[in-house]
C-alpha positions as a Python dict, from the first residue, in 0.01 Angstrom:
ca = {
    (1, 'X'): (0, 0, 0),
    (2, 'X'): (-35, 390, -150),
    (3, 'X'): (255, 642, -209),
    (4, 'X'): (32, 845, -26),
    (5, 'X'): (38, 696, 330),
    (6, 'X'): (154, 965, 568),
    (7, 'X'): (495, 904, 735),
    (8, 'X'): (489, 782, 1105),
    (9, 'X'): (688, 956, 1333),
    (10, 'X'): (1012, 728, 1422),
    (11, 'X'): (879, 750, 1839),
    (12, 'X'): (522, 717, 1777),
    (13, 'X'): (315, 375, 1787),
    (14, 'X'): (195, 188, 1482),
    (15, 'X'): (-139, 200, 1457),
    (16, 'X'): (-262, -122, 1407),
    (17, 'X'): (-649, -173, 1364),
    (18, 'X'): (-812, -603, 1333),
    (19, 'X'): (-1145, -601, 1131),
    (20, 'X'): (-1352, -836, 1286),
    (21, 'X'): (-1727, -878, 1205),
    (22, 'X'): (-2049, -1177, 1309),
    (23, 'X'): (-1959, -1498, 1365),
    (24, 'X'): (-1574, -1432, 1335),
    (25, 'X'): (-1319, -1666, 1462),
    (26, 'X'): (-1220, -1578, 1828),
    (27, 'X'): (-857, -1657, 1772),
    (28, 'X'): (-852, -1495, 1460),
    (29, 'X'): (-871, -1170, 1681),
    (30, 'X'): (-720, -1238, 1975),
    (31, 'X'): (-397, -1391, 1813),
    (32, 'X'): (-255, -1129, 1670),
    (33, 'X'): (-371, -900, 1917),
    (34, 'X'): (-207, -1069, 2176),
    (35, 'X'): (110, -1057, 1978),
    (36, 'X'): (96, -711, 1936),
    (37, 'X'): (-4, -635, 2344),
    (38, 'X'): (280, -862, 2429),
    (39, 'X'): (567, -650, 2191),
    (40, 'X'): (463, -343, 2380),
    (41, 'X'): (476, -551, 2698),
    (42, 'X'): (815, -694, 2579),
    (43, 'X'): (954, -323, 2490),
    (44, 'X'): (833, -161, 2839),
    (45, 'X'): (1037, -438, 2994),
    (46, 'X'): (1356, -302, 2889),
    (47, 'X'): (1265, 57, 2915),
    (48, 'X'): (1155, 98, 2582),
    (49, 'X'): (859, 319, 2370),
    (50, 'X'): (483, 192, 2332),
    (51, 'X'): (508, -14, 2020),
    (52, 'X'): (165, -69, 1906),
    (53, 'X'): (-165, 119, 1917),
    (54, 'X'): (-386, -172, 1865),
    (55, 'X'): (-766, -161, 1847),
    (56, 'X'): (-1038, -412, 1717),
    (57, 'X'): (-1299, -228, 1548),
    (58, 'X'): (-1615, -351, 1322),
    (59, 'X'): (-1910, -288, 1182),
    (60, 'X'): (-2119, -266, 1509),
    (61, 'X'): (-1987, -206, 1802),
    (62, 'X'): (-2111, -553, 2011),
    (63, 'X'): (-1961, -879, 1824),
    (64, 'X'): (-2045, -1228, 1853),
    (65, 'X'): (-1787, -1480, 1761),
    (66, 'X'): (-1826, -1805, 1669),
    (67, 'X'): (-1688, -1930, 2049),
    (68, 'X'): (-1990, -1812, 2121),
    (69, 'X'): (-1831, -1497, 2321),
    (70, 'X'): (-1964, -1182, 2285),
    (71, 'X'): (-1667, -859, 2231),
    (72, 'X'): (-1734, -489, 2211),
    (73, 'X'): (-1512, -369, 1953),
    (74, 'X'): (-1449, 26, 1804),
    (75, 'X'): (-1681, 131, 1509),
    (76, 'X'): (-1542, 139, 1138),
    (77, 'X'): (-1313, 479, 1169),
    (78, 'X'): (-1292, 735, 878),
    (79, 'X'): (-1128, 534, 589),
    (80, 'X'): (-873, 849, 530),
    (81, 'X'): (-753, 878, 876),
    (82, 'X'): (-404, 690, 931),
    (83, 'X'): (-323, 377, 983),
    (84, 'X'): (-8, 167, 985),
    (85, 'X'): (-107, -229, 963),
    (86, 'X'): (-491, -353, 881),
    (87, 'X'): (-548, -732, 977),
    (88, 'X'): (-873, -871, 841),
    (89, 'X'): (-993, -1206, 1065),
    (90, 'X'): (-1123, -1487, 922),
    (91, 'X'): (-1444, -1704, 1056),
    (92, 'X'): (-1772, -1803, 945),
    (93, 'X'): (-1934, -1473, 889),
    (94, 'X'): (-1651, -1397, 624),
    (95, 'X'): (-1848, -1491, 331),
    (96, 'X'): (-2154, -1259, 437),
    (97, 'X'): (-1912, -938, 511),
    (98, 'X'): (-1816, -1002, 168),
    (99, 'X'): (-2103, -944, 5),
    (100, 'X'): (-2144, -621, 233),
    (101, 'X'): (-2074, -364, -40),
    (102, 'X'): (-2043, -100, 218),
    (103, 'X'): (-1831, -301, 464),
    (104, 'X'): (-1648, -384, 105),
    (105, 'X'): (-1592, -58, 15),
    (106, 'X'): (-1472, 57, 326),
    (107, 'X'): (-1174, -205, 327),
    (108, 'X'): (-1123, -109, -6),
    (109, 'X'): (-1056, 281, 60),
    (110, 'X'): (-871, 196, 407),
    (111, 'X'): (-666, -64, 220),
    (112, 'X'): (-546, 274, 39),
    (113, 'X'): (-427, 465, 326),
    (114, 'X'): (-279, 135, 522),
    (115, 'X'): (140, 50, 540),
    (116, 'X'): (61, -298, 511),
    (117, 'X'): (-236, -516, 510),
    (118, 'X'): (-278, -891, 653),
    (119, 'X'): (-510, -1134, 677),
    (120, 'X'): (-607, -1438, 916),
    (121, 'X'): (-731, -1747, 754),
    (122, 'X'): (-1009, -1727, 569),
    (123, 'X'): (-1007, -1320, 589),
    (124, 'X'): (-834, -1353, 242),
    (125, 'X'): (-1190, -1376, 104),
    (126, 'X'): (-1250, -1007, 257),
    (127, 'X'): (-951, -901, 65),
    (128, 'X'): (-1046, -1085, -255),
    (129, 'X'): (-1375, -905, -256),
    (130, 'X'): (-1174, -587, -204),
    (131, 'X'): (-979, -690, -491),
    (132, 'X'): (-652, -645, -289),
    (133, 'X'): (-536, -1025, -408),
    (134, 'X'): (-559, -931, -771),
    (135, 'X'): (-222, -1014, -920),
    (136, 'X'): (-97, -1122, -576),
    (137, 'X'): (4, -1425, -432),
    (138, 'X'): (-240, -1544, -108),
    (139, 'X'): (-297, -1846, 116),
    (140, 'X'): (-524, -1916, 354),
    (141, 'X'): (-654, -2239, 552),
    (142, 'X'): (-568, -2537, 335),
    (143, 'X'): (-951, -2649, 323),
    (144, 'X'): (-1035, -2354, 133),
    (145, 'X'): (-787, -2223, -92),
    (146, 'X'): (-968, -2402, -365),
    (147, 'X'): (-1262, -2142, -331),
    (148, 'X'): (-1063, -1876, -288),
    (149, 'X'): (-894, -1951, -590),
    (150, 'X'): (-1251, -2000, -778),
    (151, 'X'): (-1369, -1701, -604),
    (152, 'X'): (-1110, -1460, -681),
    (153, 'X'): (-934, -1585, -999),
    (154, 'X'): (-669, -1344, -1057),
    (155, 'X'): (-551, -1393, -734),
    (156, 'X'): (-241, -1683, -760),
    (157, 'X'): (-335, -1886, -431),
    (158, 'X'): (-51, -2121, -278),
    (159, 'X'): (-217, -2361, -79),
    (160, 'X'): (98, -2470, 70),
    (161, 'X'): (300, -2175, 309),
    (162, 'X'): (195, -2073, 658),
    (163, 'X'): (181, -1719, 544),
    (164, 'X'): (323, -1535, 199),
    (165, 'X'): (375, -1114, 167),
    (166, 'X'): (326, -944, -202),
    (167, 'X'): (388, -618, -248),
    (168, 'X'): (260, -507, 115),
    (169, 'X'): (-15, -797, 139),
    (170, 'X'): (-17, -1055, 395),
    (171, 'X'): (-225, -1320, 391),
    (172, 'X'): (-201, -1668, 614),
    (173, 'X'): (-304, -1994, 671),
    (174, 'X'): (-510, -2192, 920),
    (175, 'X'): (-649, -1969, 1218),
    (176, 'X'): (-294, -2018, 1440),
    (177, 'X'): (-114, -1931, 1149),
    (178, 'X'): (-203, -1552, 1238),
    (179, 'X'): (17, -1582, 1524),
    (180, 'X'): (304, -1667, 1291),
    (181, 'X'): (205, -1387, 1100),
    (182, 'X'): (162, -1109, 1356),
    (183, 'X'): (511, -1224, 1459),
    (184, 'X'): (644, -1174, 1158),
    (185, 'X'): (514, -836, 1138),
    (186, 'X'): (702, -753, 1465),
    (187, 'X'): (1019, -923, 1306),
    (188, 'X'): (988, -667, 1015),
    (189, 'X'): (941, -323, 1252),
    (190, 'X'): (1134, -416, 1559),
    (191, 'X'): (1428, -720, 1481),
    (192, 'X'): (1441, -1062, 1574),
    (193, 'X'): (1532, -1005, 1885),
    (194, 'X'): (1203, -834, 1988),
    (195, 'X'): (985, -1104, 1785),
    (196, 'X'): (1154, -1402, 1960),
    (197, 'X'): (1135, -1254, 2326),
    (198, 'X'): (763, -1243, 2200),
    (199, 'X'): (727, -1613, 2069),
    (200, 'X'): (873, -1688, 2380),
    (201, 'X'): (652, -1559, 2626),
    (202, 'X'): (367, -1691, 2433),
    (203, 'X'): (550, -2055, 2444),
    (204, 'X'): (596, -2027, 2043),
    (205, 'X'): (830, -2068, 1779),
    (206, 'X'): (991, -1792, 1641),
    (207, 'X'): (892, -1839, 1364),
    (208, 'X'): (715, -2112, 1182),
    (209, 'X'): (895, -1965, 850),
    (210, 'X'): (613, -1859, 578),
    (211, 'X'): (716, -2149, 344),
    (212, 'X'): (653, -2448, 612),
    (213, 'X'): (395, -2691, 488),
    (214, 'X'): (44, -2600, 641),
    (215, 'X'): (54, -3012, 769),
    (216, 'X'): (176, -3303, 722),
    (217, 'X'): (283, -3454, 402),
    (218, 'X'): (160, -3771, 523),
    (219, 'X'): (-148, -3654, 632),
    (220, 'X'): (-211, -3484, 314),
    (221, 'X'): (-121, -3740, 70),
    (222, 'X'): (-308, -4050, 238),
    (223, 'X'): (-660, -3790, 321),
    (224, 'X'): (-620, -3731, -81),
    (225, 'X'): (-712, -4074, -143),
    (226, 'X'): (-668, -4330, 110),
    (227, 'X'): (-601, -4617, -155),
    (228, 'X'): (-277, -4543, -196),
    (229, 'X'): (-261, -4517, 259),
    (230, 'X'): (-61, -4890, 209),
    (231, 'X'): (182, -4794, -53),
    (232, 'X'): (263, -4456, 171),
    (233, 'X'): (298, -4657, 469),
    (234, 'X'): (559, -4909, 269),
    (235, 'X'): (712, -4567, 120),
    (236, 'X'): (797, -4439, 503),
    (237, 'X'): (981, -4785, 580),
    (238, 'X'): (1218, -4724, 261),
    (239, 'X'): (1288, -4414, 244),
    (240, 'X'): (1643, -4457, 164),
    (241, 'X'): (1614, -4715, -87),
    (242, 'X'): (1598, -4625, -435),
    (243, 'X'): (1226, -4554, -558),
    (244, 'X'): (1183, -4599, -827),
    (245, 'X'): (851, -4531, -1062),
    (246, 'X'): (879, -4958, -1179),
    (247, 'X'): (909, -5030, -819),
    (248, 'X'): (666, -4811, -639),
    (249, 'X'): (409, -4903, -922),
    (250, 'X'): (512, -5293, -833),
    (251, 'X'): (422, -5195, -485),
    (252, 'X'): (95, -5113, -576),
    (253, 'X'): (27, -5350, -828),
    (254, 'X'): (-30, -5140, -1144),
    (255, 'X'): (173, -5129, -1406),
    (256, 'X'): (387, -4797, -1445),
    (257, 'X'): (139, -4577, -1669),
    (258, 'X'): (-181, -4695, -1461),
    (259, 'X'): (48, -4605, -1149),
    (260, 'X'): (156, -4271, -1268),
    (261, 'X'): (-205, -4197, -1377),
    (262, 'X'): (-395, -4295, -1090),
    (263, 'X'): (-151, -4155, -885),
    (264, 'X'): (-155, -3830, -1000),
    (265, 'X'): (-505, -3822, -1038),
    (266, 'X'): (-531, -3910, -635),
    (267, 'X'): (-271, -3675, -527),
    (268, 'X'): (-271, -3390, -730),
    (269, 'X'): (142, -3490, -743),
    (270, 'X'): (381, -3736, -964),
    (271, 'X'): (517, -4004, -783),
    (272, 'X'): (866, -3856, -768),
    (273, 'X'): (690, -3536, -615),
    (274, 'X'): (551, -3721, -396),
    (275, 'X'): (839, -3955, -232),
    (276, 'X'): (1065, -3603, -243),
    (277, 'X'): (791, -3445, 18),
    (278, 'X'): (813, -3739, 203),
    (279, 'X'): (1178, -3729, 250),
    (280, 'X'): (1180, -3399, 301),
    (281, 'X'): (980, -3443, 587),
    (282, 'X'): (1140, -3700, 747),
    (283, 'X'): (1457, -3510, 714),
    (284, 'X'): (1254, -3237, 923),
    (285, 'X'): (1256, -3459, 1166),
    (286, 'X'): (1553, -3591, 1218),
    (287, 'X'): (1657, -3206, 1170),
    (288, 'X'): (1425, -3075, 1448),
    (289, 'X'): (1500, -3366, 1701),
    (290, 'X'): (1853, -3564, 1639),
    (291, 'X'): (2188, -3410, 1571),
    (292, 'X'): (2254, -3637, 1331),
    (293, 'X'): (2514, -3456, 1067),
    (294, 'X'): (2341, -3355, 764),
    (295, 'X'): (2507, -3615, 501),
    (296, 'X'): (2370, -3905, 772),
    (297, 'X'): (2057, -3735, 720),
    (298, 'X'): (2093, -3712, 352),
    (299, 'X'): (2174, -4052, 305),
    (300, 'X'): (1877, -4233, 576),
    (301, 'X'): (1571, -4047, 408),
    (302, 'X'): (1749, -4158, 72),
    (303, 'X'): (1826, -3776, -114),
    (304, 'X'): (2251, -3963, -154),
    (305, 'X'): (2406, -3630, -116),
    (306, 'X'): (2344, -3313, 88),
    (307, 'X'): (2352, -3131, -207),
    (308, 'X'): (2022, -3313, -338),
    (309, 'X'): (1870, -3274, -29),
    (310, 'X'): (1942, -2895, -27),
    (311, 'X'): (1773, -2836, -325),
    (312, 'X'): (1508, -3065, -259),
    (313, 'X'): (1436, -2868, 85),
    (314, 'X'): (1427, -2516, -103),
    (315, 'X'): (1175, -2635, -311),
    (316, 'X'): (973, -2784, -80),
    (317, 'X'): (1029, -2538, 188),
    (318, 'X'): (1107, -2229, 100),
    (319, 'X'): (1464, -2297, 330),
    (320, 'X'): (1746, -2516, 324),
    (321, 'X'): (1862, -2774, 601),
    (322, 'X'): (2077, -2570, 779),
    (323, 'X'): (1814, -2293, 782),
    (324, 'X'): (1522, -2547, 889),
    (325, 'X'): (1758, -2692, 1200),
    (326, 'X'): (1834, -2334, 1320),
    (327, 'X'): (1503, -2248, 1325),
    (328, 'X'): (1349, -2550, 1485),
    (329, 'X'): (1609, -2776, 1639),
    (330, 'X'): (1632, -2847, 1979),
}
C-alpha cells in the first residue's frame, strides 16, 4: 500500500491485525484468523518459524457480535506503528463504523503503513468510506454489491468472483469467502504447499479460485425473475442442442424481440449470456465429478469444440477446463 512501509525481516512474523467492531459477523473474524493460527500450526509441524502475529483489535476492547458472543479484542494501535496485512470484517455494524469519522480515519492512516489490505464481506464498505476502493476493483456478498457500488461510485464492483486483489487491496465475497481469501494470502507469502496443508486441515478447498461464481447460475438466473424458472428448467434438459434466440423465444412464447427484451430486462443478461453460464456450469460439473474427457464434455453441455468451451470458461471463470478440474476434481 505506501513506498514507505518498513521492510520485515525475512525470519520475523507478519503482523497481521482483523478490525472488528459492534455487531460484526463472528465468522468474519474467526475465519481468517483461524487460517492464519493454523499456518503457524502447519509451519511448527515441520520444524518451521512462527508465521503470523495475529491479533483482533477494535474500537473498544469488549465486542459483541452478531452470534450473539461476546470477544475481548486489542484496542486500535498507533496508526504509524507496523503492520504487514489489515483485514477489515464485515457484519451488521459495518454501516455505523462507517460513518465513525474517527474509526474512518484511523483505517485510513493504517491503510498507509499496511503491506496489503483485505476485506471480509461486507467490510468493503469500511474501505469505501476510507476511500481505499477508489479506482479499484472490489466484491463483496452478492446481496450487496449494488450498494456498494451506489455507495462508493468510483469503486468498479464485480459482483461475480469469490475474492479480487488491485494494487494491494483485497476484498471478498459472502462471509466464507474470507476463508478463501485468508488462504490465498498464505498462498502468496508461504507457497501452495503451505496453503493446501492449511485447506486441508480445515476440510477446505485449496482454493475456491477468486474468479468462481459467488453461486449458482441457476440459482441466480431463476431468483432474478422466476417467470422465466420453466424456460431455465427446459434450457438444463438441452443443453447440447443448438439454442438458438428463435427457439428459446418459441420456448417461451414471445416472439424474438419481446424475448430478448424481457429477458434481459429479468436477468440483467442476453439470452446467449445466459445459456453460455449455464453450460459452463454444467461443464463444472461434470469437470468436478466424472472423468469424462474434455471434448465429451464439450460436446454434452453443447459448446461443439473444446476450444469454445475454453474460451467460454475464461470468461466466465476467470480459468480454463483443465485449470477448473485440477483444482476441484475428485
Amino acid at each position: 500500500m505506501s513506498p514507505n512501509t518498513p521492510p520485515i525481516p525475512p525470519d520475523a512474523p507478519r503482523r497481521v491485525e482483523v478490525l472488528a467492531f459492534p455487531f460484526v459477523q463472528l465468522l468474519d473474524v474467526a475465519g481468517p484468523l483461524q487460517v492464519f493460527s493454523s499456518a503457524n500450526e502447519r509451519s511448527a509441524e515441520q520444524g518451521g518459524p512462527f508465521l503470523y502475529d495475529a491479533q483482533v483489535i477494535a474500537p473498544e476492547t469488549q465486542v459483541g457480535a452478531t452470534a450473539g458472543l461476546v470477544f475481548s479484542a486489542a484496542t486500535l494501535p498507533p496508526y504509524e506503528t507496523p503492520v504487514d496485512t489489515l483485514v477489515i470484517a464485515g457484519g451488521q455494524g459495518v454501516r455505523r463504523a462507517a460513518e465513525d469519522p474517527a474509526l474512518v480515519d484511523w483505517l485510513r492512516r493504517r491503510a498507509g503503513r499496511a503491506r496489503r489490505v483485505a476485506s471480509v464481506c461486507t467490510g468493503a464498505f469500511l474501505l469505501g468510506a476510507a476511500g481505499l476502493l477508489d479506482e479499484r476493483r472490489a466484491v463483496t456478498h452478492w446481496e450487496y454489491c449494488l450498494e456498494l457500488q451506489r455507495c462508493y461510485p468510483r469503486a468498479r464492483v464485480d459482483p461475480d468472483p469469490i475474492f479480487v486483489q488491485d494494487d494491494g487491496v483485497w476484498t471478498s465475497a459472502g462471509v466464507t469467502a474470507g476463508i478463501d481469501l485468508a488462504l490465498a494470502l498464505v498462498e502468496e507469502d508461504h507457497g501452495r504447499t503451505l496453503a493446501l496443508a492449511v485447506a486441508r486441515h480445515l476440510v477446505v478447498f485449496l482454493k475456491r479460485p477468486g474468479g468462481q461464481a459467488q453461486f449458482s447460475e441457476t440459482l441466480a438466473l431463476q431468483s432474478a425473475d422466476d417467470r422465466f424458472a420453466p424456460l431455465h428448467a427446459w434450457i438444463a434438459g438441452h443443453l447440447d442442442a443448438p439454442l438458438t434466440l428463435s427457439r428459446l423465444a418459441s420456448e417461451a412464447g414471445m416472439s424474438e424481440r419481446t424475448f430478448a427484451r424481457r429477458y434481459r430486462a429479468a436477468t440483467g443478461l442476453t439470452p446467449g449470456r445466459a445459456v453460455e453460464r449455464l453450460r459452463v456450469e454444467a461443464a463444472r460439473q461434470l469437470l468436478t465429478e466424472t472423468g469424462l474427457p474434455y471434448k465429451r464434455i464439450a460436446d454434452r453441455c453443447g459448446f461443439g469444440t473444446e476450444e469454445t468451451m475454453r474460451r467460454s470458461f475464461l470468461r466466465v471463470q476467470g480459468v480454463g477446463p483443465q485449470a477448473y478440474r485440477a483444482r476441484f476434481g475428485a
